[in-house]
N, C-alpha and C positions, 0 to 999 in steps of 0.2 A: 647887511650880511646876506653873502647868497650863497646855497648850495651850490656848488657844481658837479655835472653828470659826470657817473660811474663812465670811466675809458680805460679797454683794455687795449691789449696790442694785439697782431695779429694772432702771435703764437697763443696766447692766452684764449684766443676767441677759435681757434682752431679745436683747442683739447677742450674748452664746454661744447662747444657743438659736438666733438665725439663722445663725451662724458652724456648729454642727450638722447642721440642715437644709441647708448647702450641701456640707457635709463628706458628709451621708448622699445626696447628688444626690437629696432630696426639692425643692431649688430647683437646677438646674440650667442654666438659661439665663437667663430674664426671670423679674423681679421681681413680683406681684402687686400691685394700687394699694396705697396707703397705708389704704384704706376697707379692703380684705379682707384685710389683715394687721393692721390694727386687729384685728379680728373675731377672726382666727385664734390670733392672743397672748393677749388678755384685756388689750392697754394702752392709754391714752391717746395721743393725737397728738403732744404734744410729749416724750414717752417714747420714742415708735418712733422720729419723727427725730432726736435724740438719737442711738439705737443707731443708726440706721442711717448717721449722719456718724460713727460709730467706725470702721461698717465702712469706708464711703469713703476714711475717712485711711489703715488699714491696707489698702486696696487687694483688698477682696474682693468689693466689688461699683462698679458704676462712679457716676458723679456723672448726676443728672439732667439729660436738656437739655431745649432749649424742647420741652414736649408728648411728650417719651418717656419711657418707665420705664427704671429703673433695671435693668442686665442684670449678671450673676453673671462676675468679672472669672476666664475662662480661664487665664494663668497669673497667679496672685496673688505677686504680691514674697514671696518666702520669707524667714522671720528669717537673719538675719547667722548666730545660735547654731541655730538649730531643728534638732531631735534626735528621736530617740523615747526616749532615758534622761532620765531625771530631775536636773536640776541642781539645785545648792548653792541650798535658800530665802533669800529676804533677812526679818529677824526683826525686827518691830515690840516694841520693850520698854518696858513701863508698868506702872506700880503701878497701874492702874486692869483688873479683870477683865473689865470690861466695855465695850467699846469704842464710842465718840463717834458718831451718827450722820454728824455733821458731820468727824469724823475719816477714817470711812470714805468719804465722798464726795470727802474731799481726798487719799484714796489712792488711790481707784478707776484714775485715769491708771495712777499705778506698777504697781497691780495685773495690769494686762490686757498692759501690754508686758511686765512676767515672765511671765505663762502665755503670751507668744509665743514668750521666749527658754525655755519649759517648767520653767520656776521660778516658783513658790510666795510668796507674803507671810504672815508664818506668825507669829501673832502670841503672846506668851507673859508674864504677870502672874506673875513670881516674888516669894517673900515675903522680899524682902533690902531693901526702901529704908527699912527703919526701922534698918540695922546704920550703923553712924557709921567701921565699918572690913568695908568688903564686898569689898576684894579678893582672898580665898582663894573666896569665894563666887562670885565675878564668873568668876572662870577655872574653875569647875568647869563655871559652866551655859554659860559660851563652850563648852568643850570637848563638852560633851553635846550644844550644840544647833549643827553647824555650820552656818554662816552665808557667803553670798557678800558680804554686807552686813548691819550694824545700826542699825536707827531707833532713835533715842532718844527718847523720848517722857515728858517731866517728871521725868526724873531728877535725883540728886541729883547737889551738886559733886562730893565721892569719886566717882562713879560715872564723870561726864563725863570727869574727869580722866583714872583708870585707861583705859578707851581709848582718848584719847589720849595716853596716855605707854607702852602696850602696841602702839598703832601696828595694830590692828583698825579694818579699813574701818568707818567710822561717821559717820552723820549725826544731827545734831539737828535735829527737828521740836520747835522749841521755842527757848527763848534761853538762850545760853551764858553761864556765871559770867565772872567776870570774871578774864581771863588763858585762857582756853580758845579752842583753836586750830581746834575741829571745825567744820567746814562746818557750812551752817543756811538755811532759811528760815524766816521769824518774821514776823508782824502786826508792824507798829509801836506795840507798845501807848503808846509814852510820847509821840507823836504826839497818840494819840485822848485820852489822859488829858487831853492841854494842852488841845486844843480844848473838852473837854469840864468843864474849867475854867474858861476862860474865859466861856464859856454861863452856869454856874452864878454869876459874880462880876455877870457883868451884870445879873443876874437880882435883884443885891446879897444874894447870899448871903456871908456872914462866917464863920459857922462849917459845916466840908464833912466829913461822915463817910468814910472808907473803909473796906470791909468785904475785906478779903484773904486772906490763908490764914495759918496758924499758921506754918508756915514761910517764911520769906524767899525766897521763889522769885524769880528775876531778871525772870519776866514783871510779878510784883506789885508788884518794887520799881520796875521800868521806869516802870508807871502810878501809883506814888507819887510820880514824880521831875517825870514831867509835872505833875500836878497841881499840887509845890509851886512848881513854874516859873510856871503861871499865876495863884495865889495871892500871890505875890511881886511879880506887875505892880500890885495895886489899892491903894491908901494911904487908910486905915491896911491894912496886908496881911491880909487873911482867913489862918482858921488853917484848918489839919486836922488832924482826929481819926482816927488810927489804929487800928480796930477789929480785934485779928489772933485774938481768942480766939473765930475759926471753922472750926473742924473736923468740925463736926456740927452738924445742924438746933438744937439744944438750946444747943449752945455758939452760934450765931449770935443766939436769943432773949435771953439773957443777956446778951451785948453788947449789944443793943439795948437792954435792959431799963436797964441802965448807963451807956448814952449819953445815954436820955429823961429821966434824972432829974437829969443836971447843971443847973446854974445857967444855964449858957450849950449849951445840947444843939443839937444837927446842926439846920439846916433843909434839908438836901439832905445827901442819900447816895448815892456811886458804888460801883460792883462790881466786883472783877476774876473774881465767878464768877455765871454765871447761875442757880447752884445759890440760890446765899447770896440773890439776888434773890428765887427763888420764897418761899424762906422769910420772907423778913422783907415781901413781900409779905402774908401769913396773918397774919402775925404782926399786921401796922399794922389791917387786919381786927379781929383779934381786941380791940387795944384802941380801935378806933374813929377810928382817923388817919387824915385823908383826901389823895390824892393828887391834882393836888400842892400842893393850899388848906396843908397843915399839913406838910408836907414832901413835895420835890424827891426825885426818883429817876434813876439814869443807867449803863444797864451798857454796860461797857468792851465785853467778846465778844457776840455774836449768837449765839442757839441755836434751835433748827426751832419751837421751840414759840412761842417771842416773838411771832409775827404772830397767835397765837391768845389774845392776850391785851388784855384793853379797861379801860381807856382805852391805846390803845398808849403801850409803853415806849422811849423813846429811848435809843438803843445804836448800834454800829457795827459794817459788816460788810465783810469782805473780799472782791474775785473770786475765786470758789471756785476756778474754772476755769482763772485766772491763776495762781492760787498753785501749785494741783494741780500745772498743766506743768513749774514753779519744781522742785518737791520731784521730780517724777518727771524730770528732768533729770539734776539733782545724782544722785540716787543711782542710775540705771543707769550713768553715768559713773563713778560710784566702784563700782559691781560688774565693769564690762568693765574699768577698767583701775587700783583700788585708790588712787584718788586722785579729788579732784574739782578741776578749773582755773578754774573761774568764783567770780565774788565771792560770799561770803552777802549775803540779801536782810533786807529791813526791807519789808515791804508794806503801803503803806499803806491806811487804814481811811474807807471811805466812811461819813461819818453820816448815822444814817434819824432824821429827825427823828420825835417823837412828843405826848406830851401828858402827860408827866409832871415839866416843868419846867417853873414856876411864880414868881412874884414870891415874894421870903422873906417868910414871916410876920412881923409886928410880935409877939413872944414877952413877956411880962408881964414886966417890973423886978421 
């Protein structure tokens, strides 16, 4: 098990460095323009104000009005918890070592209201989600790592279970199995799946790949269930091809490799990882498949890099900022009072259309 270091994002790293500077009364009354705090930081415009509506909401500097600057709020609303000792972190848990940029941007909210209540997001990649019976393991690293709260982040069914049947505050960042009681915010992936079926049937695609994960994750199966829902509207009903042997760039090429040589092989392929996409992007490259003349492409999630990618990809993306508030709700609720009272969310998914779905090819008898 390894901690991994505390990352913020720019915007985050903008508003404590100004939250310091008012701490050190190097700003003490008015605010300097937005031109010479540009200057002074090293950020962009829509970066500072950003930070600087964090500070507004947390009440450290006041709101602009017509033609004044911004002035440094005399007594600033103190946290409810605010201490000088160190409180209990709340502990982000993922089989993944290296944390989602996009993950991080949709912690940032929870992030900044713990370091007001002086608590930590503390994130930690232990090597137990390949154990099929991890609860002697689960309660050693509960006990070693305490926690005021736990993020769950793509765990496995044993895993979700054991806390909730041990009755540890905990939330899923991600979709629960089925019979699991943990609170949650989730994408609606079986939503975008359906839409994103339908797209591809008008398109008169009949046979649809999906590229998922080796595992049965309730997110993959979610976007399999939509898909087969909109597959089942078109008569004669289009089929799909279930591609699960992806766990590696390698094992992703090989299902492709196995896809293309059927009789009847995919003219459109969706993703439920933007991973699995770049690869088999290289891959259609390497044997010379053009997109989307000779095969449809469609990812489920959005990742930062997609808008750097040409001919753009059609995919779907969430309010980062909606979601954020969602997740950082739920879970200072369930660290001030070890429960959460609000419904789990289903959020749904804005599609960014692109240009990689295409009429199906006429494929040789």
């Amino acid at each position: 098990m390894h901690a991994l270091p505390r990352r913020k994002s720019l915007i985050a790293e903008t508003a404590s460095t100004l939250k310091k500077w008012i701490a050190d009364r190097q700003l003490s009354e008015r605010l300097p323009g937005e031109l010479r705090l540009k200057s002074l930081l090293g950020v962009g415009r829509n970066t500072l104000r950003l930070a600087l509506k964090m500070l507004e909401d947390e009440n450290w500097i006041s709101s602009p009005g017509q033609g004044r600057q911004r002035v440094v709020q005399k007594r600033r609303r103190p946290s409810r918890h605010a201490k000088s000792e160190r409180r209990l972190p709340v502990t982000f848990l993922s089989p993944f070592p290296t944390v989602d940029r996009i993950h991080l941007l949709e912690m940032e909210d929870l992030q900044m209201h713990l370091a007001d209540q002086g608590r930590e997001l503390r994130f930690i990649a232990p090597k137990l989600f390949h154990l099929q019976r991890p609860e002697r393991h689960l309660a050693r690293m509960v006990k070693e790592n305490p926690s005021a709260a736990w993020v769950l982040h793509f765990v496995t069914e044993a895993m979700q279970r054991w806390f909730e049947e041990q009755r540890i505050p905990a939330f899923l960042y991600g979709t629960p199995y089925a019979g699991v009681k943990l609170p949650y915010v989730v994408n609606d992936w079986e939503s975008a799946a359906f839409h994103a079926g339908l797209q591809l049937v008008r398109h008169r695609h009949r046979m649809i790949g999906l590229l998922g994960f080796a595992t049965r994750v309730p997110g993959a199966l979610a976007v399999e269930q939509g898909l087969r829902r909109a597959l089942a509207a078109v008569k004669p009903q289009a089929q799909l091809l279930v591609l699960s042997e992806t766990s590696s760039p390698p094992a992703v090429a090989r299902s492709l490799e196995t896809a293309f040589r059927l009789e009847k092989r995919p003219t459109a392929l969706v993703f439920c990882s933007s991973n699995h996409l770049l690869t088999c992007l290289s891959w259609l490259i390497s044997r010379g498949i053009a997109v989307p003349a000779a095969v449809s492409l469609v990812c489920i999630p959005s990742d930062t890099w997609l808008q750097e990618l040409h001919p753009p990809v059609c995919h779907y993306e969430n309010n980062r900022h909606y979601f954020a508030h969602h997740v950082r709700r739920r879970v200072m609720e369930l660290v001030e009072t070890g429960r959460v009272t609000g419904p789990s969310i289903h959020m749904r998914l804005e599609y960014v259309s692109g240009a990689t779905i295409g009429m199906a090819p006429r494929l040789p008898k």
